[in-house]
C-alpha positions as CSV (number, residue, x, y, z in Angstrom):
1,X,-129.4,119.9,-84.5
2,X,-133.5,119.2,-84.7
3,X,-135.1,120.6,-87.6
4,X,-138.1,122.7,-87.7
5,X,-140.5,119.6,-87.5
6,X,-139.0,117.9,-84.9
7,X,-138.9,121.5,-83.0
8,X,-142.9,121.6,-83.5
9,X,-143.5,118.1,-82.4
10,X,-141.7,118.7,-79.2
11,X,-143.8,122.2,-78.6
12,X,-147.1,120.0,-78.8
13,X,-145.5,116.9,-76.4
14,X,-145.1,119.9,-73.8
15,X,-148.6,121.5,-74.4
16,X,-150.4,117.9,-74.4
17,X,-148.3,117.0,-71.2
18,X,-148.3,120.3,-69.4
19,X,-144.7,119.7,-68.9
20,X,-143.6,123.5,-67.2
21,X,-139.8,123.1,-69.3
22,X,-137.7,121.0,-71.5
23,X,-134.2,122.3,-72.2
24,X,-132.3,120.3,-75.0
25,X,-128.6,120.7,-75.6
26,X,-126.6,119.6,-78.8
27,X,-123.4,121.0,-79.0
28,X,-123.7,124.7,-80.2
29,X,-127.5,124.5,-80.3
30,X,-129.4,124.9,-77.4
31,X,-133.4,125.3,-77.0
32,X,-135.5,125.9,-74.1
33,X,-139.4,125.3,-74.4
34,X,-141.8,126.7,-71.9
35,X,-145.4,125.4,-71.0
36,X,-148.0,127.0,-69.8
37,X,-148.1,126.0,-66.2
38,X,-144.0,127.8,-66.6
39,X,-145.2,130.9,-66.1
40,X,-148.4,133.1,-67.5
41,X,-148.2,135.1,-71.2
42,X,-148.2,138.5,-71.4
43,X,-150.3,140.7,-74.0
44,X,-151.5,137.6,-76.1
45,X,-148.3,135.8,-75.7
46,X,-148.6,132.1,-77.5
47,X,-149.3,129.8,-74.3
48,X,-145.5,127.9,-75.3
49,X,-142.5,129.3,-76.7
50,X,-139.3,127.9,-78.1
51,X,-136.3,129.9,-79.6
52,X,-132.7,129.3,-79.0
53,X,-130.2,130.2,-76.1
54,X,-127.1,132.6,-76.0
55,X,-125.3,133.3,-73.1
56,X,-124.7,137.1,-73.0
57,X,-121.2,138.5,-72.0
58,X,-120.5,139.2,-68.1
59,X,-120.7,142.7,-67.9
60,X,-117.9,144.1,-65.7
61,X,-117.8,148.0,-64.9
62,X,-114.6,149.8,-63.0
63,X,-115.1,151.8,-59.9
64,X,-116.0,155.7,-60.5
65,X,-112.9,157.6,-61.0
66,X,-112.1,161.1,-58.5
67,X,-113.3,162.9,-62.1
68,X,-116.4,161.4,-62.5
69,X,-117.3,161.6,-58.6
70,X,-116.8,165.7,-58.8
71,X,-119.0,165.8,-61.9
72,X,-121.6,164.1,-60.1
73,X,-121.2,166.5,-57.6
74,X,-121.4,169.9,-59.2
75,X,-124.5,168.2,-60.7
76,X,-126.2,167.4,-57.9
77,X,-126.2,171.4,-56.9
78,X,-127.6,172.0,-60.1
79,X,-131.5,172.7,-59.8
80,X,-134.0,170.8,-62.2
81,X,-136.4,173.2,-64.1
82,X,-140.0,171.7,-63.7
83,X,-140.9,169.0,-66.0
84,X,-143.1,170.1,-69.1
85,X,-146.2,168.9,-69.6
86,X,-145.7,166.9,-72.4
87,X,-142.7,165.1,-70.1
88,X,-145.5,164.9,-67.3
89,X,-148.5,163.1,-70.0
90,X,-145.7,160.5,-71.3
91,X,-145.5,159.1,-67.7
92,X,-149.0,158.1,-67.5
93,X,-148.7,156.1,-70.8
94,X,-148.2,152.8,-70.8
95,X,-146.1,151.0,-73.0
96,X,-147.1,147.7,-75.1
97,X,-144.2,145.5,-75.3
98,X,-143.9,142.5,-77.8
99,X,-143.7,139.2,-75.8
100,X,-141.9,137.7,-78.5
101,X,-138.8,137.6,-81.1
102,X,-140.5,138.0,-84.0
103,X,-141.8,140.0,-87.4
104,X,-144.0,142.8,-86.5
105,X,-147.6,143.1,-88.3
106,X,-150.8,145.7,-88.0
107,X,-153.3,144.0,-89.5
108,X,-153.7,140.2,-90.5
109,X,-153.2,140.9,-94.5
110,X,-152.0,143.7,-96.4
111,X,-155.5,144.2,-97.7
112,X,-157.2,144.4,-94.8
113,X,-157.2,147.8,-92.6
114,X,-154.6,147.8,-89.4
115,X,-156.4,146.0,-85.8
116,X,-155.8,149.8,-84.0
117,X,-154.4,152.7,-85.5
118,X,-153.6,156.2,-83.1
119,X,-156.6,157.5,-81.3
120,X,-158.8,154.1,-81.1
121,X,-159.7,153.5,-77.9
122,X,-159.2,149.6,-76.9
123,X,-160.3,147.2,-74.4
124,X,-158.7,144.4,-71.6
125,X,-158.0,141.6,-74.6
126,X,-158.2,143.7,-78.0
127,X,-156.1,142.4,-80.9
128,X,-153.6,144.9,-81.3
129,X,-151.1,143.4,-83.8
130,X,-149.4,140.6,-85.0
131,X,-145.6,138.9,-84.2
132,X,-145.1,136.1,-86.6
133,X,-142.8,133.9,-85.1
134,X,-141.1,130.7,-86.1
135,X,-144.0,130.8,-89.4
136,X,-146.8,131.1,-86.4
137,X,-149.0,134.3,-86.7
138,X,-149.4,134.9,-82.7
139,X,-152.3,138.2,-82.2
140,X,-150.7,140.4,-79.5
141,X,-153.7,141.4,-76.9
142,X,-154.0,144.4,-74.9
143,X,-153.3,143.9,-70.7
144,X,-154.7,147.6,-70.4
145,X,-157.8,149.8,-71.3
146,X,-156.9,153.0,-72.8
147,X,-156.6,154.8,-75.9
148,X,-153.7,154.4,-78.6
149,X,-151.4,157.6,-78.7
150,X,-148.9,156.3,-80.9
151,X,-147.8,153.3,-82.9
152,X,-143.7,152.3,-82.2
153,X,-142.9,150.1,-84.7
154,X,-143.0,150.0,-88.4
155,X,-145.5,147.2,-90.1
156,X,-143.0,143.9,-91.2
157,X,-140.4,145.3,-89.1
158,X,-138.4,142.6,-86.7
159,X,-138.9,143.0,-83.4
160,X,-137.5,141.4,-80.0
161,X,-138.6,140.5,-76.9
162,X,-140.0,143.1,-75.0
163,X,-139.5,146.0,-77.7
164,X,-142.3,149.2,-77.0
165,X,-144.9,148.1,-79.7
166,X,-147.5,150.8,-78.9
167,X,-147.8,153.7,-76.3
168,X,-151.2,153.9,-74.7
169,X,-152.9,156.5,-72.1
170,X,-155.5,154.5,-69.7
171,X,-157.2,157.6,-68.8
């Protein structure tokens, strides 16, 4: 298994060789490191990436049974009340999803104030947060102009790939 160092030193071989993937295998341990030219970062993404590999479970479902088909059915008669207005404003927002598997922060120390908070409007490239991953402190950007209507995630809370960080409205 490669320790943390040796991890590092292979994520700044890729970066200085603009190799698009290396994918290491030792037994259990797997790691796949992406370079820039792989593909390009979303919302401040760090330009290369490494964390390790698990295979997830097939996932197998059974055919509808003759119950479920009449439910669907009797619910398809069923009419749908108009959507409220609050439903209607939450599908303009857009949400800001983390880009990363990592520790959640928003602002860069506890002293300091947080980079948005709920109502600030932001720009194309605004800090939003912080995802510390791997001991790397990686600022989250905004892809969108808007304003922030609400914050999703508690400060030094983990985080995964693509959770909803923020929700904003770009109107």
């Amino acid at each position: 298994m490669l320790d943390f160092k040796q991890i590092q030193e292979l994520i700044k071989l890729v970066n200085k060789t603009n190799t698009s993937e290396v994918k290491i295998e030792q037994g259990d341990f797997k790691i796949l490191i992406r370079g820039e030219k792989f593909s390009k970062p979303k919302i401040g993404q760090a330009p290369i990436m490494a964390a390790p590999l698990q295979q997830a479970p097939p996932i197998v479902s059974a055919p509808p049974t003759q119950a479920a088909q009449v439910v669907e059915k009797n619910d398809a008669k069923e009419t749908k009340a108009p959507a409220s207005t609050e439903e209607q404003q939450s599908s303009n927002l857009i949400e800001v999803k983390s880009p990363m598997i990592g520790t959640f922060y928003r602002s860069s120390s506890p002293e300091t104030p947080p980079f948005v908070k709920v109502g600030d409007t932001i720009e194309e490239g605004s800090v939003l947060c912080i995802v510390e991953a791997m001991k790397l402190f990686n600022e989250i950007e905004s892809e969108v102009t808007g304003t922030i209507v609400k914050v999703l995630v508690e400060n030094a809370n983990p985080v995964e790939y693509d959770t909803p960080l923020f929700l904003v409205d770009p109107s």
